[in-house]
Structures are given as structure tokens and as C-alpha cells.
C-alpha positions in Angstrom: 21.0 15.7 -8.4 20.1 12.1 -6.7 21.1 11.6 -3.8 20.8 8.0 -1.1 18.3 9.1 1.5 17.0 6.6 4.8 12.8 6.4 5.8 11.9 4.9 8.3 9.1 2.4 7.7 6.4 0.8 10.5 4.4 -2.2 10.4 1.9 -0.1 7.9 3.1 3.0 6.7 2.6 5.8 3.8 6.2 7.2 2.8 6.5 10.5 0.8 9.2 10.2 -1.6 10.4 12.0 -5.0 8.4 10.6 -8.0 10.7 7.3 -9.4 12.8 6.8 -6.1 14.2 3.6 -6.4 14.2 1.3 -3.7 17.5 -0.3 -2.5 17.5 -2.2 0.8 16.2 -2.3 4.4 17.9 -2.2 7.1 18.1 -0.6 10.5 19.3 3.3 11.9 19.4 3.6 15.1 16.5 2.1 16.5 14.9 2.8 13.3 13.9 -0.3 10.4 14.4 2.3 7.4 14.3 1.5 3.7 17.0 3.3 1.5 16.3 4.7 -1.6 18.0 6.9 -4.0 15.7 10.0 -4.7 15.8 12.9 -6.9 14.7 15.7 -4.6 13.6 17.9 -6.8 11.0 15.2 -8.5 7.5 15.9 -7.2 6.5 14.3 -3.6 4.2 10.8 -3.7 3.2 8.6 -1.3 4.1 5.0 -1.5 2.7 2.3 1.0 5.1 -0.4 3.1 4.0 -3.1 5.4 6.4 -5.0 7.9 5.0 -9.1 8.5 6.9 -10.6 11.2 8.4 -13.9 11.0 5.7 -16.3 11.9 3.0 -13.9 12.0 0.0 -14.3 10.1 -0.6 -12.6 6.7 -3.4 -10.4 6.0 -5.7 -11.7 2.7 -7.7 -8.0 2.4 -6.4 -5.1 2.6 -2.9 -5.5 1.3 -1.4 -7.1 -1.9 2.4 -7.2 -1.6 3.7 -5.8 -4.9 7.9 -5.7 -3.8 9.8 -7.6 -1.4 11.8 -5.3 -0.5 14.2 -7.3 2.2 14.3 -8.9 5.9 15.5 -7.2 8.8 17.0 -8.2 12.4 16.1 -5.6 15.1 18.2 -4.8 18.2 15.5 -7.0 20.3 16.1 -9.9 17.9 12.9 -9.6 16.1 13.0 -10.1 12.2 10.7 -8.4 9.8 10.0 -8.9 6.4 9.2 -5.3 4.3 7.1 -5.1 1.4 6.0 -2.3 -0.8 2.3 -2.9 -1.2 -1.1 -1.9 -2.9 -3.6 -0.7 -0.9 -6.7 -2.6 -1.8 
């Protein structure tokens, strides 16, 4: 069974999700940026890693490599975000 589940991601974050969730969109629940994903819950748990760069702010060089844009988001406060999956390096 697959099912559309909601996570909600932080600036830099480590998400437990079903082996081979696939990524939809971002977009926000609540007060909440979450990404979507449709998940097989009965697939084995394993982490994947998100960062959130805000518009303007500086990128980091190091420690991440963005592997998947994932997609922008507007907050309540008027603050945009942009998510990425990401390699930790």
C-alpha cells in the first residue's frame, strides 16, 4: 500500500522515511515547511538529509552538496526558502 504522507523539514534535517519514498513537493502545514512524499510504509525506515537556504542567504561550500531541488516555499512571516535533499559530506 503507498500512501501521500507530510514531514516536516528544518533548515538541516535527517527524515526517516520508507526505503524509495519519492519526493513530491514542499510546501507548508500549519506552521510547518513539510515536504510530501508518497511512501510505502511497510518498506524498511532510512534516513535522508534536507537543508532549507533562504533567499539571499549565503550558501555553504563544506559540508553539504545539494543533490535535489526539491522546491521554494513562502512562510506565513513572508520568508521564502529553498529545500534541497542533500549529501552529507
Amino acid at each position: 500500500m503507498r500512501v501521500i504522507l507530510a514531514y516536516a523539514v528544518t533548515p538541516r534535517c535527517v527524515i526517516d522515511m520508507p526505503l524509495g519514498a519519492q519526493i513530491l513537493s514542499v510546501g507548508m502545514q500549519g506552521k510547518d515547511v513539510v515536504v510530501y512524499a508518497i511512501v510505502d510504509p511497510d518498506k524498511p525506515i532510512t534516513p535522508r538529509h534536507f537543508a532549507g537556504f533562504g533567499t539571499g542567504h549565503e550558501l555553504p561550500s563544506h559540508d553539504y552538496l545539494a543533490e535535489k531541488f526539491i522546491g521554494s516555499v513562502t512562510t506565513h512571516e513572508g520568508l521564502t526558502f529553498h529545500i534541497f535533499e542533500v549529501h552529507v559530506a
